[in-house]
C-alpha positions as CSV (number, residue, x, y, z in Angstrom):
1,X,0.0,0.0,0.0
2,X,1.4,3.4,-0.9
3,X,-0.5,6.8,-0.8
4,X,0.0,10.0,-2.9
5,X,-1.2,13.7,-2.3
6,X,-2.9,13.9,-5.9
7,X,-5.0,16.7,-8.0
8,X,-6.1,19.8,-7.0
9,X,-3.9,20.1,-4.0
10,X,-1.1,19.4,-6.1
11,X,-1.5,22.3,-8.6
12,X,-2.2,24.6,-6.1
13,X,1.0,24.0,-3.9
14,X,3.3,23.8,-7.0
15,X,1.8,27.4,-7.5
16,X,2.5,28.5,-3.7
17,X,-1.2,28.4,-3.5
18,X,-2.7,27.0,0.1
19,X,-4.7,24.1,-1.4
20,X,-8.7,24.3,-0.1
21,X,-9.2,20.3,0.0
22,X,-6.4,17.9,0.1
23,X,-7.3,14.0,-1.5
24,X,-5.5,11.6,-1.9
25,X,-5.2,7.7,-3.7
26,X,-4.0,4.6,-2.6
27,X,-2.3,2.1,-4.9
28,X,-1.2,-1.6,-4.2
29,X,-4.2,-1.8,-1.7
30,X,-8.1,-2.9,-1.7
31,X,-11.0,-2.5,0.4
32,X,-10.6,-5.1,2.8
33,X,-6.7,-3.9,3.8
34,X,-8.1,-0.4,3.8
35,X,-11.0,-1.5,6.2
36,X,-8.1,-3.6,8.6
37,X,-6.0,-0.2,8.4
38,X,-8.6,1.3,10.0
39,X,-9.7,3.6,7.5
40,X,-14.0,4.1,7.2
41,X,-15.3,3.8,3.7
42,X,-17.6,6.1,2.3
43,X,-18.1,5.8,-1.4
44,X,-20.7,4.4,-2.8
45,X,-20.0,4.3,-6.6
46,X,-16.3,3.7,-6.1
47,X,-13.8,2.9,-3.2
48,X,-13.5,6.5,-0.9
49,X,-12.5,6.2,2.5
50,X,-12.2,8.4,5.6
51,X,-9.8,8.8,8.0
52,X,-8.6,12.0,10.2
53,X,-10.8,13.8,7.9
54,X,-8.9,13.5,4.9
55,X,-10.3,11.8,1.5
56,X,-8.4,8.7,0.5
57,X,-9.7,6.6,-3.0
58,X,-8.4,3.4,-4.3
59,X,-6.9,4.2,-7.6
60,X,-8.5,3.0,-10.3
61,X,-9.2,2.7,-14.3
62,X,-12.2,4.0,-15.9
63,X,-14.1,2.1,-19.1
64,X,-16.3,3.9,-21.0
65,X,-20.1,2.1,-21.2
66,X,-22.6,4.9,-21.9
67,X,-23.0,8.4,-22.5
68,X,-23.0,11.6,-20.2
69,X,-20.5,11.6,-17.2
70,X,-21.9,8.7,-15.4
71,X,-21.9,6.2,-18.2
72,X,-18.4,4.3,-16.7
73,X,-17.3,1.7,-15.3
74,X,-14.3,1.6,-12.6
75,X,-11.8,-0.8,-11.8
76,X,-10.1,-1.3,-8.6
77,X,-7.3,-3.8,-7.7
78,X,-3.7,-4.1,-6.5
79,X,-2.6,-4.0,-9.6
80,X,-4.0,-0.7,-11.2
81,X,-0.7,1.7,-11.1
82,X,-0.3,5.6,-10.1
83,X,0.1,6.2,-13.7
84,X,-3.3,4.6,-15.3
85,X,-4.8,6.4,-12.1
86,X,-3.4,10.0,-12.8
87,X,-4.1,9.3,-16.8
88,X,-7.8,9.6,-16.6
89,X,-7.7,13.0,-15.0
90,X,-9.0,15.9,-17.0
91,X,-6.0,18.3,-17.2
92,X,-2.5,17.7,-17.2
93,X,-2.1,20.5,-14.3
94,X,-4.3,18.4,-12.1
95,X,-2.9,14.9,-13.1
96,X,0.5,15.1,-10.8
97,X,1.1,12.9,-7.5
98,X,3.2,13.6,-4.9
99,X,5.1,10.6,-2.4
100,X,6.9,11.5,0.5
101,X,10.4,11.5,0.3
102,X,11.4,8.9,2.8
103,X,14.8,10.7,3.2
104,X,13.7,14.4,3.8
105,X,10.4,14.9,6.3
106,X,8.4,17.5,5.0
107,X,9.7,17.2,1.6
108,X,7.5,16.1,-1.5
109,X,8.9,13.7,-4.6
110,X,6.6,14.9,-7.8
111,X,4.8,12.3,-10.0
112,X,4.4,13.6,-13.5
113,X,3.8,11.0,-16.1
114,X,1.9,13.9,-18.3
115,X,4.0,17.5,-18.0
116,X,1.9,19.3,-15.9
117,X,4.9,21.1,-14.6
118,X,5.8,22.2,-18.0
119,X,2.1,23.1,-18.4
120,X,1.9,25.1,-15.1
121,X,5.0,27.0,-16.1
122,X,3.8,27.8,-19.9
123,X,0.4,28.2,-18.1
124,X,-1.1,26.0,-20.5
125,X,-4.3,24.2,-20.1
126,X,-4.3,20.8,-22.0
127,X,-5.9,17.8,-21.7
128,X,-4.0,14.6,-20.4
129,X,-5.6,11.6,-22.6
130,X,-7.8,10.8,-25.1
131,X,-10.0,9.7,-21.9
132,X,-10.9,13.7,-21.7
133,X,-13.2,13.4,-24.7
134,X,-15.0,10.5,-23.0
135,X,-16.6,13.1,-19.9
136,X,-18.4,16.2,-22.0
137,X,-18.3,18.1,-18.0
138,X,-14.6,17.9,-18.7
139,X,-15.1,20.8,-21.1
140,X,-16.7,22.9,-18.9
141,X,-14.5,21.9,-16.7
142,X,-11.8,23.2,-18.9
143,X,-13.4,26.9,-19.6
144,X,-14.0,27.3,-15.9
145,X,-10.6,26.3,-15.1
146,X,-9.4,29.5,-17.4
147,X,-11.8,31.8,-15.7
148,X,-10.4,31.2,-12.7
149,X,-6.6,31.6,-13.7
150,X,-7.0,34.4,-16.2
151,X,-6.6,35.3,-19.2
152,X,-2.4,34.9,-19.4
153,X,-3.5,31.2,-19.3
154,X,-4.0,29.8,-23.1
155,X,-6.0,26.5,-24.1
156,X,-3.3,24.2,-25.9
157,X,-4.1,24.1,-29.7
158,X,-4.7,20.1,-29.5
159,X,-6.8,20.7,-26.6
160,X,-8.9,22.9,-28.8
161,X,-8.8,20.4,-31.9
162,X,-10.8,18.2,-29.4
163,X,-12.7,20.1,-28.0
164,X,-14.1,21.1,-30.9
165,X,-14.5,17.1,-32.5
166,X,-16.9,16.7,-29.5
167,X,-18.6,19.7,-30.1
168,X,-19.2,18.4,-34.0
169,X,-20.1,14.9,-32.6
170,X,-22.6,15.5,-30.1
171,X,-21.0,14.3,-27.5
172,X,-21.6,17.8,-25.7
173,X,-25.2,17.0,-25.9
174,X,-24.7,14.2,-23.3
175,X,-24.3,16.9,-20.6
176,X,-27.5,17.1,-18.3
177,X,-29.3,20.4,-18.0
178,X,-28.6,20.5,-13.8
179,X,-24.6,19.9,-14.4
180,X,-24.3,22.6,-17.0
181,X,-25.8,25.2,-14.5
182,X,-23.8,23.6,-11.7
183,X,-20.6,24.4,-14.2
184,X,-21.9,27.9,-14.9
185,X,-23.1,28.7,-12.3
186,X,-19.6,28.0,-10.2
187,X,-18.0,30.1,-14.0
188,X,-19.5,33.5,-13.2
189,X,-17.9,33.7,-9.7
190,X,-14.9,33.1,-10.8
191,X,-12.2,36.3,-10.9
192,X,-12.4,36.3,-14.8
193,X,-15.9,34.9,-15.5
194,X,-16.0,36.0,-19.2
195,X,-12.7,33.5,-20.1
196,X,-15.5,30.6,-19.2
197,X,-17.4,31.7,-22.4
198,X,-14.3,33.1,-24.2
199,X,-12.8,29.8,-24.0
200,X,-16.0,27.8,-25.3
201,X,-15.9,30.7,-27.9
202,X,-12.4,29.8,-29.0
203,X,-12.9,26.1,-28.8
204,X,-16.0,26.2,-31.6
205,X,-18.5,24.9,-28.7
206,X,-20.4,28.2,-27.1
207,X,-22.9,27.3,-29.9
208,X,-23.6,24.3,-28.8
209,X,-23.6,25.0,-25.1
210,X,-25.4,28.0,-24.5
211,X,-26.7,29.1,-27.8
212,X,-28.3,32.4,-26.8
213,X,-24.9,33.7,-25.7
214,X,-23.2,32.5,-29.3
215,X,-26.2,34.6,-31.3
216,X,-24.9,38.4,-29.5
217,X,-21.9,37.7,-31.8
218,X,-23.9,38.7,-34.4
219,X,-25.8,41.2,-33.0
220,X,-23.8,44.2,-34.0
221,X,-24.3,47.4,-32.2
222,X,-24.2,51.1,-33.0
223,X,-20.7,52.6,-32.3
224,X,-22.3,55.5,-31.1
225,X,-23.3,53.9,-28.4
226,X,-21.6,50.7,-28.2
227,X,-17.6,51.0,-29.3
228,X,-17.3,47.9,-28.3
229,X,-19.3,46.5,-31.7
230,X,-20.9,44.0,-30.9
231,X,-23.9,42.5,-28.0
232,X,-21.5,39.5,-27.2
233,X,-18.4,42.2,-26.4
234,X,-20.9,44.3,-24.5
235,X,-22.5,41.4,-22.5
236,X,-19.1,40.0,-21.7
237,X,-18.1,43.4,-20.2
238,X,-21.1,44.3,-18.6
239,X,-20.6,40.7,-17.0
240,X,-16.7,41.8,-16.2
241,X,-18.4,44.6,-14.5
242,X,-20.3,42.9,-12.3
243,X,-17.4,40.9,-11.0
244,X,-15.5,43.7,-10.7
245,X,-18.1,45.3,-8.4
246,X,-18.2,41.8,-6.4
247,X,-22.3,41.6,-7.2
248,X,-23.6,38.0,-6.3
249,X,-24.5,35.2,-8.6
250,X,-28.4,36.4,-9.4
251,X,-26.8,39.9,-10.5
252,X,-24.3,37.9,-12.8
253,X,-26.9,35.9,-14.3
254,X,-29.0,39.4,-14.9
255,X,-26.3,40.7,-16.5
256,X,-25.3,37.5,-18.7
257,X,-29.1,37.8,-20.1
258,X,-30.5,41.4,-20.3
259,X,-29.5,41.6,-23.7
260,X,-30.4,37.8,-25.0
261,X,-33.2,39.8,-27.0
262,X,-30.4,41.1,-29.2
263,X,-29.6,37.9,-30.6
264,X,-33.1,37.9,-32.3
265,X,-33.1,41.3,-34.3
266,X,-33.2,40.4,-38.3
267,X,-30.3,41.6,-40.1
268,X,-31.5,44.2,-41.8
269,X,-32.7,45.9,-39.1
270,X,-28.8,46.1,-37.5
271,X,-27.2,47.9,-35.2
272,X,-30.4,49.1,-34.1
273,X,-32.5,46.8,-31.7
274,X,-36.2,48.2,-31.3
275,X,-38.0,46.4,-28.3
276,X,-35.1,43.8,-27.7
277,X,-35.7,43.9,-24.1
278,X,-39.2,42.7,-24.5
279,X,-38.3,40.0,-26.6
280,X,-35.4,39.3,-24.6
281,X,-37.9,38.2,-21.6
282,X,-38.9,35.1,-23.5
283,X,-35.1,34.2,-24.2
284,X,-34.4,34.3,-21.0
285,X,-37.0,32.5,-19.7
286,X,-36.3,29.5,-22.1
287,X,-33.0,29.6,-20.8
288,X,-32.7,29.7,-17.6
289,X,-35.8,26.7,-17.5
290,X,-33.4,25.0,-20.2
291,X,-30.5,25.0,-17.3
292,X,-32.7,24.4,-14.0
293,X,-32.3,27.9,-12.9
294,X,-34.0,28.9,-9.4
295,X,-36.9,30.0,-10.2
296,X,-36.9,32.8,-8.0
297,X,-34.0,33.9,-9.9
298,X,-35.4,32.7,-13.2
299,X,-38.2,35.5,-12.4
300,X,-36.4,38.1,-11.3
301,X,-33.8,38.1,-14.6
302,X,-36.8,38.3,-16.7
303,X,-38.2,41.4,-14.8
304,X,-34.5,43.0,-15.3
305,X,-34.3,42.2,-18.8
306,X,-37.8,43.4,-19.4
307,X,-36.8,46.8,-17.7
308,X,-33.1,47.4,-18.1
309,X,-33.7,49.9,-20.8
310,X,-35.7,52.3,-18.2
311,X,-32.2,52.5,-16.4
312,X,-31.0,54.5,-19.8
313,X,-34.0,57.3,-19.9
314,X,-35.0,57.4,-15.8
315,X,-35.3,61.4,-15.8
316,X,-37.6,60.8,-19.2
317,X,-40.3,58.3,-17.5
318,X,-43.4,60.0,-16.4
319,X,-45.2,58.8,-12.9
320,X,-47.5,56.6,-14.1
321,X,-45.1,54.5,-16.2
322,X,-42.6,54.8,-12.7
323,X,-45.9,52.9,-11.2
324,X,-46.6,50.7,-13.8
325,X,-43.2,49.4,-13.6
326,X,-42.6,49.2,-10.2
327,X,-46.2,46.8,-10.2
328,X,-45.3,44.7,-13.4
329,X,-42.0,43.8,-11.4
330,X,-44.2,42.7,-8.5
331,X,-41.5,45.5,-6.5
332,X,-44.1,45.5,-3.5
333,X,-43.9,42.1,-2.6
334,X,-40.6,41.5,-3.9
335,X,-38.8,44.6,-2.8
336,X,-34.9,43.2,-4.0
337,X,-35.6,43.0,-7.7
338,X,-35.8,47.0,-7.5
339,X,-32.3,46.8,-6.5
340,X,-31.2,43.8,-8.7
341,X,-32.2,46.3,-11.6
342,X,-30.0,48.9,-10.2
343,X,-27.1,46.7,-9.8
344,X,-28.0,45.6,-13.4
345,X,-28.1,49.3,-14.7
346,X,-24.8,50.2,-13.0
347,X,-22.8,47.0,-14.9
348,X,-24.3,48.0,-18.0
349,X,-23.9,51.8,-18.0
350,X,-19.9,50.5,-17.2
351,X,-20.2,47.8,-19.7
352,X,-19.0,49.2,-22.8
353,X,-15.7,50.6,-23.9
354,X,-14.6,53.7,-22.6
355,X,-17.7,53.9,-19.8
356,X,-16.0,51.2,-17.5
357,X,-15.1,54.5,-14.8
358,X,-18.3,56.4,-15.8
359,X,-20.0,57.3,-12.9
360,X,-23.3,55.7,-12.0
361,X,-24.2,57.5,-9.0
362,X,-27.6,59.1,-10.9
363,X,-28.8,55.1,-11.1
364,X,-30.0,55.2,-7.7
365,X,-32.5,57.2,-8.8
366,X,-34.5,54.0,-9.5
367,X,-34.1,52.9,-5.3
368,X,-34.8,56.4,-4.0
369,X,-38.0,56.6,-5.6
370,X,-39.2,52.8,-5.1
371,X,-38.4,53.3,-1.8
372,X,-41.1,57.1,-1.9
373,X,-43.6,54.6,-3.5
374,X,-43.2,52.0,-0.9
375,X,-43.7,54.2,2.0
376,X,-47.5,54.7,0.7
377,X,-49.6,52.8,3.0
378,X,-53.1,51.9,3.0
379,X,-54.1,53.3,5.9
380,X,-52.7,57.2,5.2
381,X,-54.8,56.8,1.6
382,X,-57.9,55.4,3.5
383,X,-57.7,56.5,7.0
384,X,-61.3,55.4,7.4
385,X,-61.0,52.4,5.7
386,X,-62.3,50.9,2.3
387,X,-63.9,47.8,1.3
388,X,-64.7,48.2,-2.4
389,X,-61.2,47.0,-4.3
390,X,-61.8,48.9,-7.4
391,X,-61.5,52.4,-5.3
392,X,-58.5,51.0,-3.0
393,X,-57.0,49.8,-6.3
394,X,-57.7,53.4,-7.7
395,X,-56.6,54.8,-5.2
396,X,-53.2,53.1,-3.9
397,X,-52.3,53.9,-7.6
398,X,-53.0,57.5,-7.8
399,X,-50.8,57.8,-4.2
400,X,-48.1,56.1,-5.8
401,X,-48.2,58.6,-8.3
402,X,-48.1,61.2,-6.1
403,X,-45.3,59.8,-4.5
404,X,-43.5,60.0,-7.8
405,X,-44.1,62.9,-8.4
406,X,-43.1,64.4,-5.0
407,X,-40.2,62.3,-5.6
C-alpha cells in the first residue's frame, strides 16, 4: 500500500497556492486492507474512505459504457498503477502525484507521467488523454478552469482540436441540464468569469452550449453607443463589470441575459435593436428553464431584462409609467428585484468601452424613488377604511403617483 497527495492540491501548492481540500489515492491496496487499516469507507459508486478527515480513493481505471458523465465503469485492484490512475484525470495541471520522500520529512517527490509542470510554467491548459473526450463536464470543466486563472493562461491548440470534434459529434449533448448550470453557475464567480465563455468561444463549442450567448456575436451594435461593436463584447463586459463590483451570482446571471433579446433582431434591421428587451424576456426564460435555474431567480432576470432599458432614460419616465413598472416587477412584494435592476443598470452603464469609470451615481435614482412609492400605506390613503377593491386599487395607484411625483 502506498499513498499520494494527488489533483487539486497538487497544482495549487506547485503554484505556492494554500490548497482548499487535500485527496489523496491509494495504490497496491483494496478495500478489505483499507477497512483492517482502520480507514472508514464512504463511497458508494467507487472505493472513498475516511480517515482523520482527509479523503483517500483506491486508484482505479475507468471504461467507457454509456453516455454523459456517469456512463463508466471503474476498476479497482492491486494491480491498477499511479500512472493509469493519474491518466484519466481531465488536465495535465491536475494529473501530478506527490510521495513522500522517505529521506527528507516534509519534503515532496513529484509524480508527473503527463508535463503538468511544463504546463503550469507555460500556463497552459491541455488535456492529459484521449479519456478527456470521454466526460463532456470535462469541457466545462476546462473553460471554468481558465476563468479562474486568467486570461495569461492559453488553451493548448490540441486541446482545442478536441474540444471542438466533441462539439461536431454531439457528444456535448450528453451533458444534463442540472450539471451545465452547476458548471456555470460555479464560471461567473470566478475572478475572470467571461474566459469561461471566451474559451468555449475559441474552442467552436459556445454554440452548442449556450446558444443564446453565441447569437450576440452577431448582433452588431451602434458605435455611437456601443464602441465595443458587438452584443457579445458588451454582455461580456457588462458581466466583467459585475465581477469587478463583487455583485452575487443572481446579478451575474441578470447581467449575462438582459441583452439575449439582441440575438433575435433580423439583419436588416442592425445595429439598431427596437423592443429587444421585451423579446429578450422570453429568451431568457427559455433559458434559464433550459438550465434548471432557481426560479426565484429565473423571475427576477426576466423582470430586469424586461426593464433594463428604463435604467437608460429614468429622468424621461413620467409617474404613471414609474408605477406601472414598479407593479409589473411585483417590486411591492418582492422589494430586491428593484435593487437587482439597479445593480444591473450600473454594470451595463460600465459595460461598454470607454464607460467602464463612468459614474453611476444618478442610477440610484431607481431605489430612492421605489423606496417614496413604498412608504404609501393603505391606511394614510384610507384613513377610514375601504372595502370596495376597485377604489382601494384606484386609489393606492394615484398615491403612488403622487409619491413619484413628490419624488
Amino acid at each position: 500500500m502506498k499513498t499520494y497527495l494527488v489533483g487539486g492540491a497538487v497544482r495549487d501548492m506547485l503554484m505556492g497556492l494554500e490548497p482548499k481540500d487535500r485527496d489523496y489515492v491509494v495504490v497496491g491496496s483494496s478495500v478489505e486492507e483499507m477497512l483492517a487499516a482502520g480507514f472508514e469507507k464512504v463511497g458508494a459508486d467507487f472505493p472513498v474512505f475516511l480517515k482523520d478527515n482527509e479523503e483517500y480513493a483506491l486508484a482505479r481505471r475507468e471504461k467507457k459504457t454509456g453516455t454523459g458523465y456517469l456512463g463508466f465503469t471503474s476498476e479497482f485492484g492491486v494491480d491498477v498503477t499511479l500512472e493509469e490512475d493519474l491518466g484519466r484525470r481531465d488536465l495535465t495541471i491536475n494529473s501530478m502525484a506527490f510521495e513522500d520522500d522517505e529521506g527528507n520529512p516534509g519534503v515532496y517527490l513529484v509524480n508527473d507521467f503527463f508535463g503538468g509542470q511544463d504546463d503550469l510554467r507555460a500556463k497552459v491548459l491541455r488535456h492529459t488523454s484521449n479519456a478527456f473526450a470521454e466526460d463532456p463536464v470535462r469541457v466545462l470543466r476546462l473553460a471554468r478552469f481558465r476563468a479562474r486563472l486568467g486570461s495569461e493562461w492559453t488553451v493548448a491548440p490540441e486541446t482545442v482540436a478536441l474540444v471542438s470534434q466533441m462539439a461536431k459529434r454531439g457528444v456535448l449533448n450528453e451533458l444534463t441540464a442540472e450539471r451545465v448550470w452547476k458548471e456555470l453557475s460555479r464560471a461567473l464567480m470566478e475572478p475572470h468569469a467571461r474566459l469561461f465563455f471566451d474559451t468555449l468561444l475559441e474552442c467552436d463549442a459556445l454554440h452548442v452550449l449556450f446558444p443564446e450567448v453565441y447569437r450576440l456575436k452577431t448582433a452588431l451594435e451602434a458605435r455611437r453607443w456601443h464602441p465595443e461593436g458587438d452584443a457579445y463584447e458588451h454582455t461580456m463586459l457588462v458581466l466583467t463589470q459585475a465581477v469587478r463590483k463583487g455583485f452575487d451570482l443572481e446579478t451575474r446571471v441578470a447581467c449575462l441575459v438582459h441583452d439575449f433579446g439582441k440575438g433575435l433582431t433580423p439583419r436588416d434591421q442592425l445595429p439598431k435593436h427596437y423592443g429587444h428587451e421585451m423579446s429578450g424576456v422570453k429568451v431568457a426564460e427559455d433559458f434559464c428553464n433550459r438550465l434548471t435555474v432557481p426560479s426565484k431567480m429565473r423571475d427576477r432576470v426576466m423582470k430586469t431584462t424586461r426593464y433594463h432599458m428604463h435604467m437608460h432614460k429614468l429622468d424621461t419616465l413620467n409617474s404613471k409609467t414609474w408605477v406601472h413598472m414598479f407593479m409589473d416587477m411585483d417590486a411591492f412584494r418582492d422589494p430586491e428585484v428593484v435593487y437587482l435592476l439597479w445593480a444591473v443598470g450600473v454594470c451595463d452603464e460600465n459595460g461598454r468601452l470607454g464607460s467602464e469609470n463612468a459614474s453611476t451615481e444618478h442610477l440610484v435614482k431607481v431605489v430612492d424613488v421605489f423606496t417614496r412609492v413604498r412608504n404609501v400605506k393603505f391606511v394614510d390613503v384610507f384613513p377610514n377604511g375601504e372595502t370596495n377593491t376597485q377604489r382601494i386599487k384606484d386609489g393606492m395607484f394615484k398615491a403612488r403617483v403622487h409619491a413619484v411625483k413628490s419624488a
